[in-house]
C-alpha positions as CSV (number, residue, x, y, z in Angstrom):
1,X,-123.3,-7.3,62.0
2,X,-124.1,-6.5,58.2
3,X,-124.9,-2.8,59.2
4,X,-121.5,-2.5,60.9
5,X,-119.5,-3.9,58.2
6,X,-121.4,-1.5,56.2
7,X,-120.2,1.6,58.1
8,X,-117.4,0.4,58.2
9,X,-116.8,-0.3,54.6
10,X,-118.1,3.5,53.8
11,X,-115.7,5.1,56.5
12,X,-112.8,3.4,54.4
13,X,-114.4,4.8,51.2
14,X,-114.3,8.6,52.8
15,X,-111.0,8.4,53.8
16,X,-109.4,6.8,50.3
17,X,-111.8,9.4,48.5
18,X,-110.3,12.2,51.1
19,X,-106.6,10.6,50.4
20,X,-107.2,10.8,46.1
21,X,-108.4,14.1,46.8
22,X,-105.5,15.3,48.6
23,X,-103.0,13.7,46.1
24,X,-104.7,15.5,43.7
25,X,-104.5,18.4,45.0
26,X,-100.7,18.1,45.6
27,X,-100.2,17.0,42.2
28,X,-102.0,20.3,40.9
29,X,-99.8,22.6,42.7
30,X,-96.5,20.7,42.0
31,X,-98.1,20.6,38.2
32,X,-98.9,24.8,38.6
33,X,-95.3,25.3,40.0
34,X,-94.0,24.4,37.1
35,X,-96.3,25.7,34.0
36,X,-95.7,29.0,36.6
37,X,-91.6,28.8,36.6
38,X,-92.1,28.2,32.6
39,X,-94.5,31.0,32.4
40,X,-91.9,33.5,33.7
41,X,-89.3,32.6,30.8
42,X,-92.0,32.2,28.2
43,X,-94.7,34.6,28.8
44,X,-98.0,34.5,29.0
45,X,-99.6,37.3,29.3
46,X,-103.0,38.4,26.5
47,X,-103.9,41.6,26.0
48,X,-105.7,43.9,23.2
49,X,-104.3,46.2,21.2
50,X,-105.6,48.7,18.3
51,X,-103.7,50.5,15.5
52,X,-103.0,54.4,15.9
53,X,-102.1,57.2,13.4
54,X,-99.4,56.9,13.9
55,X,-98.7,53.4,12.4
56,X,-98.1,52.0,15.4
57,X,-100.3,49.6,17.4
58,X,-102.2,50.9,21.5
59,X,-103.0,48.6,24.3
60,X,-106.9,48.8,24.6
61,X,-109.3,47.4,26.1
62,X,-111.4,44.2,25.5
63,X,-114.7,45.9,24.3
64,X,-112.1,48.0,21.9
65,X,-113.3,47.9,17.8
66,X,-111.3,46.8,15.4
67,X,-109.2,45.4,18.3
68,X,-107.0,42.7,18.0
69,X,-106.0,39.8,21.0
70,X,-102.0,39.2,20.8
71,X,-100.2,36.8,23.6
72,X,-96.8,37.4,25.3
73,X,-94.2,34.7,23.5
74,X,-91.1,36.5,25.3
75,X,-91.1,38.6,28.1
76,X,-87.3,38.9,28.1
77,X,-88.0,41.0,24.8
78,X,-91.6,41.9,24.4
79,X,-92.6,40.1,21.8
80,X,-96.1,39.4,21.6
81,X,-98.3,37.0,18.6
82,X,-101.5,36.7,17.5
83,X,-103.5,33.6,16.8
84,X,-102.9,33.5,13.0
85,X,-98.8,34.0,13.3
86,X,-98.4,37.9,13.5
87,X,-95.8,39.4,15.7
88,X,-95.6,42.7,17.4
89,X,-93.0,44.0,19.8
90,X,-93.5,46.2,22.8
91,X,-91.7,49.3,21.6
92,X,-92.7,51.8,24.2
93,X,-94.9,51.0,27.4
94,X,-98.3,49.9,26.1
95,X,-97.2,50.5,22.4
96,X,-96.0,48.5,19.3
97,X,-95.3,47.7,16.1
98,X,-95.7,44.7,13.7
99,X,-92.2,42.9,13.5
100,X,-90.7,40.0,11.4
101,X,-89.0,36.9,12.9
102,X,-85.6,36.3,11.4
103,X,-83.6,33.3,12.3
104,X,-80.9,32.9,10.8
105,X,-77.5,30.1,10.9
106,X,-75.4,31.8,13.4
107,X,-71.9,30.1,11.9
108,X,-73.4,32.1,8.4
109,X,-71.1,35.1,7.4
110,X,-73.8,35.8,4.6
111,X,-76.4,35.9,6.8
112,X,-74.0,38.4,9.3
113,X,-73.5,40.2,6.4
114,X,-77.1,41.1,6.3
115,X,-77.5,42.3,9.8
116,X,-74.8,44.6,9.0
117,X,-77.5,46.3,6.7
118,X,-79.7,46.8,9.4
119,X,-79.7,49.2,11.9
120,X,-77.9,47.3,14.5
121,X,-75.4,49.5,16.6
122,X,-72.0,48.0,16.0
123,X,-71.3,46.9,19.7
124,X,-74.2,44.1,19.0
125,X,-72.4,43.3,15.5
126,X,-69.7,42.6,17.7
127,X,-71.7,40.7,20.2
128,X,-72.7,38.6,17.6
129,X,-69.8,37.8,16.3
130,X,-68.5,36.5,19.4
131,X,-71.1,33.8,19.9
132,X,-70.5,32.7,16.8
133,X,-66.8,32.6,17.4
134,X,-68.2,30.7,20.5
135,X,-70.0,28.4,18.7
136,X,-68.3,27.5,16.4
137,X,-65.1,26.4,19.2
138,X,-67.9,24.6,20.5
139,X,-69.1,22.6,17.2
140,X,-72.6,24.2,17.8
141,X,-73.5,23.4,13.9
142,X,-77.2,24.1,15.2
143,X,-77.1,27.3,16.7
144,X,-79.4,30.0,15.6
145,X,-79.1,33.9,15.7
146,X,-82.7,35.5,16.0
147,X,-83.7,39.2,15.9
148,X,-86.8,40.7,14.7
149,X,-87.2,43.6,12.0
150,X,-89.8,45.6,11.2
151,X,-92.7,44.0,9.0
152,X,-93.6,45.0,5.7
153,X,-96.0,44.2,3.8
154,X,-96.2,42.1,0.4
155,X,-96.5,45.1,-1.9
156,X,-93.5,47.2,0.1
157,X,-96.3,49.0,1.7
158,X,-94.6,49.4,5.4
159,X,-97.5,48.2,7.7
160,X,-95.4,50.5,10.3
161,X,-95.4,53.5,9.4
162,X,-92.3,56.1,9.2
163,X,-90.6,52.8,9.7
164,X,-87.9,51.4,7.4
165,X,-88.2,47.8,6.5
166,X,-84.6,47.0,8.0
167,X,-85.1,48.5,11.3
168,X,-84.1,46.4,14.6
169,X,-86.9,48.3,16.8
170,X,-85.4,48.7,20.1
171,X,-87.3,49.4,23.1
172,X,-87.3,52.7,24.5
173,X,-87.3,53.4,28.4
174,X,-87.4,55.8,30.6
175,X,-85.9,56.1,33.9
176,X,-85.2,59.2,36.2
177,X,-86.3,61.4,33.2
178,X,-83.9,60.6,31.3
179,X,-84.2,57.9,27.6
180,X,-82.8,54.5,27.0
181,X,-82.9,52.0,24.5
182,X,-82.7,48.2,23.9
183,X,-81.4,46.4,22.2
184,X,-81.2,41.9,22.3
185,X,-80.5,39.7,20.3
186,X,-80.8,36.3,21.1
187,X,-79.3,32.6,20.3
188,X,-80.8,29.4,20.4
189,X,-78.9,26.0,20.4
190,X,-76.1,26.5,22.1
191,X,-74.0,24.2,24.4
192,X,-70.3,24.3,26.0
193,X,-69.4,21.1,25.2
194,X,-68.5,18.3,26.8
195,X,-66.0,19.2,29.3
196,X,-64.0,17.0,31.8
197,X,-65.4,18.2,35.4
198,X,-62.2,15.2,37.5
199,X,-60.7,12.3,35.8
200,X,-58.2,10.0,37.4
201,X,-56.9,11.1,40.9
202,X,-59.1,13.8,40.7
203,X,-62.0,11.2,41.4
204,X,-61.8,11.1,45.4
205,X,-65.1,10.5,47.2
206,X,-65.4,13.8,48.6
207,X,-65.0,15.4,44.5
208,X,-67.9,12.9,43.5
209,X,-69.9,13.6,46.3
210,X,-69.6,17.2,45.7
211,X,-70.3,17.4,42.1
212,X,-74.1,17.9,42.2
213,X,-75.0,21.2,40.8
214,X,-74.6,23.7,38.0
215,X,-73.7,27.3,39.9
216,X,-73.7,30.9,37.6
217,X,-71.7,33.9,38.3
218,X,-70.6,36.9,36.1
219,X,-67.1,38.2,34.6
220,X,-66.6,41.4,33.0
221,X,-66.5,45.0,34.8
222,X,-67.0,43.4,37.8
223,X,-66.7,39.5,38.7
224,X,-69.3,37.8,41.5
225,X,-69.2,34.7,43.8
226,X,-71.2,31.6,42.0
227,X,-74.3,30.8,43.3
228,X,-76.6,26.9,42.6
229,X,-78.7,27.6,39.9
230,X,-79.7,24.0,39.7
231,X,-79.3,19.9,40.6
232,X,-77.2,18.1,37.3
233,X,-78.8,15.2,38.4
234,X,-82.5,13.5,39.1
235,X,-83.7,14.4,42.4
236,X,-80.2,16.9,43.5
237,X,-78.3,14.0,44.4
238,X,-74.4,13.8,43.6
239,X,-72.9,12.0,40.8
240,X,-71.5,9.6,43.5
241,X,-74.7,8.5,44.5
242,X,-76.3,8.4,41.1
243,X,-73.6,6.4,40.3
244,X,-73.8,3.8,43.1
245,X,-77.7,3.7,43.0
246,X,-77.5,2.8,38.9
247,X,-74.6,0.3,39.2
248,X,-75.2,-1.0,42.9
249,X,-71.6,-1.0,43.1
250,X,-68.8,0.9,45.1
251,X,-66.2,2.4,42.8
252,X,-62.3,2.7,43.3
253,X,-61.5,6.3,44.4
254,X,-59.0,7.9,42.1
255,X,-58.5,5.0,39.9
256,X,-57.0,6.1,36.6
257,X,-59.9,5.5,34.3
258,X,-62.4,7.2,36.5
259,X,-63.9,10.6,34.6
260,X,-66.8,12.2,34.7
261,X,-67.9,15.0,31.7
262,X,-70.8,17.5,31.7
263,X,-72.7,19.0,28.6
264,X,-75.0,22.0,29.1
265,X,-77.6,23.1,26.2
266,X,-78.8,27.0,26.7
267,X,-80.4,30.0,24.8
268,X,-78.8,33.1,25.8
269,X,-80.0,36.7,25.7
270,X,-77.8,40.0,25.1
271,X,-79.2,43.1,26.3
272,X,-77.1,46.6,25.1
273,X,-78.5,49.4,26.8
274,X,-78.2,53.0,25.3
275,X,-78.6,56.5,27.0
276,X,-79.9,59.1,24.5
277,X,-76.8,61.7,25.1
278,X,-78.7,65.0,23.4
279,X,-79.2,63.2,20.1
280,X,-76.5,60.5,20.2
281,X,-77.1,56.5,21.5
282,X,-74.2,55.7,24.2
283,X,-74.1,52.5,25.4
284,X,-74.1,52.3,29.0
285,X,-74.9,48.0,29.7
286,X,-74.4,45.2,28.3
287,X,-76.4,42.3,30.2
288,X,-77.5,38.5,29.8
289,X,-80.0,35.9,30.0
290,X,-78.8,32.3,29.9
291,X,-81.5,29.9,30.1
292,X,-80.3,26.4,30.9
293,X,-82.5,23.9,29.0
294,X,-80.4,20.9,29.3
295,X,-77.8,19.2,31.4
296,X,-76.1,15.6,30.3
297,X,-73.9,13.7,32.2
298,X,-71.4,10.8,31.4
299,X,-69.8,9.4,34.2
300,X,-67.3,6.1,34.2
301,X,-66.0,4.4,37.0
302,X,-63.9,1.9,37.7
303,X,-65.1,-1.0,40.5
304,X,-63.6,-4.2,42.2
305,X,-66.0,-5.9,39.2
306,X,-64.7,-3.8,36.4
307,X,-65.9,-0.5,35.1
308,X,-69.3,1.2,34.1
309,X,-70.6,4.0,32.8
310,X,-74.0,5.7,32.8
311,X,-75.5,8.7,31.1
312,X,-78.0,10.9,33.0
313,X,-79.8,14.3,31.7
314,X,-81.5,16.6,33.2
315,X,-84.0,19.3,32.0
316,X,-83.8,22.3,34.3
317,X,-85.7,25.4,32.3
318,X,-84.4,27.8,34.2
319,X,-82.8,31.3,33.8
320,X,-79.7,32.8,34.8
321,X,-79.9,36.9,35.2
322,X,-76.5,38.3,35.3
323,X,-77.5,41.7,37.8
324,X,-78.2,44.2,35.8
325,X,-80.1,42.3,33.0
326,X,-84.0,43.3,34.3
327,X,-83.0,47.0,35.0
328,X,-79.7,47.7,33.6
329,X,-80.6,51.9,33.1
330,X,-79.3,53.3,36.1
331,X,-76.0,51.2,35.7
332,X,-76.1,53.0,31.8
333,X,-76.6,56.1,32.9
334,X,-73.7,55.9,35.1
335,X,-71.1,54.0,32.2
336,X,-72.5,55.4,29.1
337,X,-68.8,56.9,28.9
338,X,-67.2,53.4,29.8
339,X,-69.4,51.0,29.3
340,X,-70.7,48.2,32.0
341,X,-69.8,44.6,30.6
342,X,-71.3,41.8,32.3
343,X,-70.7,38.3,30.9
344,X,-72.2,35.3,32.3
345,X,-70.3,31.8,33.2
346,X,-71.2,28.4,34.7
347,X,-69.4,26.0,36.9
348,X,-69.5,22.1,38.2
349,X,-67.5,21.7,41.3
350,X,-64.9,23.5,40.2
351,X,-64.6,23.7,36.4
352,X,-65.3,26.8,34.8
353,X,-68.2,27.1,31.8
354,X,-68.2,29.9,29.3
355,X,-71.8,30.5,27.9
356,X,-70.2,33.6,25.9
357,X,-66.9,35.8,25.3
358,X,-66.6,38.8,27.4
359,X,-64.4,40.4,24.7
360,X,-64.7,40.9,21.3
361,X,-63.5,37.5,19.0
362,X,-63.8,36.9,15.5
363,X,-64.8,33.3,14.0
364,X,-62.1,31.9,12.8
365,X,-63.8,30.2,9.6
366,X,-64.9,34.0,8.6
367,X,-63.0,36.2,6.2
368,X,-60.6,37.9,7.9
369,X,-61.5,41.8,9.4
């Protein structure tokens, strides 16, 4: 009798090892999915590189001398470290140069004032200009404006050679034989505001059930259909449901001090893209990156036991590509006459979110033009 309790005891002991197992394995992959989905926004790649000549800095390989090991921090703009806080920046394929980080207050005219010194073509002035026209409409006191420049050294010594200190590298492509250029710029801090998505008899149980997810289209030459990019709420359920399942109550449709508000926090990229004409830079694209890094919620409604509100947020980390934004060159090649605008927006349910200006705007708290 012992001997079969025995067996039987170690039988259960397989399978609950066999079931931990399997959980853990589950868990791994869920945990790999997303350090894989962040790795495609952040980078992550490590690789060697060795200085040229020329000034400028080779991919080699590992058993290299006088190599050193930098790591990918964006791939949206090729920006590479080292260990000890260096940067470098992809310039050509398998080439680059030592760069500085500037981040700068994007509401500062002083500090636009100084990209105006640097080598920046004036359509990304302009860009620039716009978010912070943006920004500032939207009370982002926070928002940053980074670009990198090329490094030098203590003693004025440029580390890259030929290279003036106040150069915005861009990174040269080819495509079809012919030369482009990029050039991005990008902003940090950012958010749309709060914004009403239905209030009062807009707040019918089909509208709550429906608003569930942040979709992204494009404006500007051309405009596209909006597609989900992601859930506003825990687990993709609706703000009706999220509601009900924090309050454990059923709320009066339509009542007049229902409302429900959205906030979205993003980065965003701008990419200008420039065929080399004979000599001459023509821009041919302008494309984005938004990356959605978080989504609040305040939603208030009124029941047969008086009204309640609850917050929620969400932390998507993911990108939005308008079309052209990963290979914008045949799209410049074809526009560098007229250029190809593309702007990107956001929507709950049915309310429109601007994440920048498709036109050129001015802050209004900066000296006038």
């Amino acid at each position: 009798m012992k001997r079969i309790i025995s067996i039987c005891l170690s039988i259960c002991l397989v399978f609950n090892t066999l079931s931990l197992i399997g959980n853990n394995v589950v868990y791994a992959k869920e945990k790999n999915q997303i350090k894989q989905q962040f790795k495609s926004y952040a980078g992550e790649k490590k690789l060697y590189i060795k200085k040229a000549n020329n000034g400028k800095w080779n991919k080699c390989s590992s058993n290299s001398k006088a190599k050193i090991q930098i790591t990918e921090k964006n791939s949206s703009i090729g920006i590479f470290k080292t260990n000890d806080g260096r940067y470098y920046k992809e310039v050509e394929p398998n080439s680059f140069i030592q760069v500085k980080k500037n981040q700068k207050k994007l509401s500062s005219f002083k500090a636009y004032k100084e990209m105006e010194k640097t080598n920046i073509p004036n359509e990304v002035l302009q860009g620039i200009a716009s978010m912070a026209a943006l920004a500032e409409e939207n009370e982002c006191e926070k928002a940053k404006v980074v670009y990198y420049t090329a490094y030098s050294s203590r003693n004025n010594a440029l580390n890259n050679k030929g290279i003036k200190q106040n150069i915005v590298p861009a990174s040269k492509k080819t495509w079809d034989g012919k030369t482009f250029y990029d050039y991005c710029i990008y902003f940090t801090n950012l958010q749309t505001k709060w914004k009403t998505i239905a209030e009062s008899g807009e707040t019918t149980k089909a509208t709550l059930s429906a608003i569930k997810t942040l979709a992204t289209g494009v404006v500007g030459t051309v405009s596209s259909g909006f597609a989900s990019l992601c859930s506003i709420y825990e687990g993709g359920v609706s703000c009706l449901k999220a509601w009900k399942t924090a309050t454990g109550k059923t709320p009066v449709y339509c009542d007049t001090s229902n409302s429900v508000m959205a906030d979205i926090q993003y980065d965003i990229y701008l990419k200008y893209t420039y065929f080399l004409d004979g000599k001459t830079k023509r821009l041919g694209c302008s494309s984005q990156m938004v990356f959605v890094k978080k989504i609040e919620t305040a939603t208030y409604l009124y029941s047969s036991k008086g009204g309640k509100k609850i917050n929620r947020d969400i932390k998507p980390n993911k990108p939005y590509y308008t079309p052209n934004y990963k290979s914008p060159y045949k799209k410049a090649f074809q526009h560098y006459v007229s250029p190809w605008v593309e702007s990107s927006v956001g929507k709950v349910y049915n309310k429109k979110v601007v994440f920048s200006f498709p036109a050129f705007t001015w802050p209004k708290e900066w000296p006038k033009m």
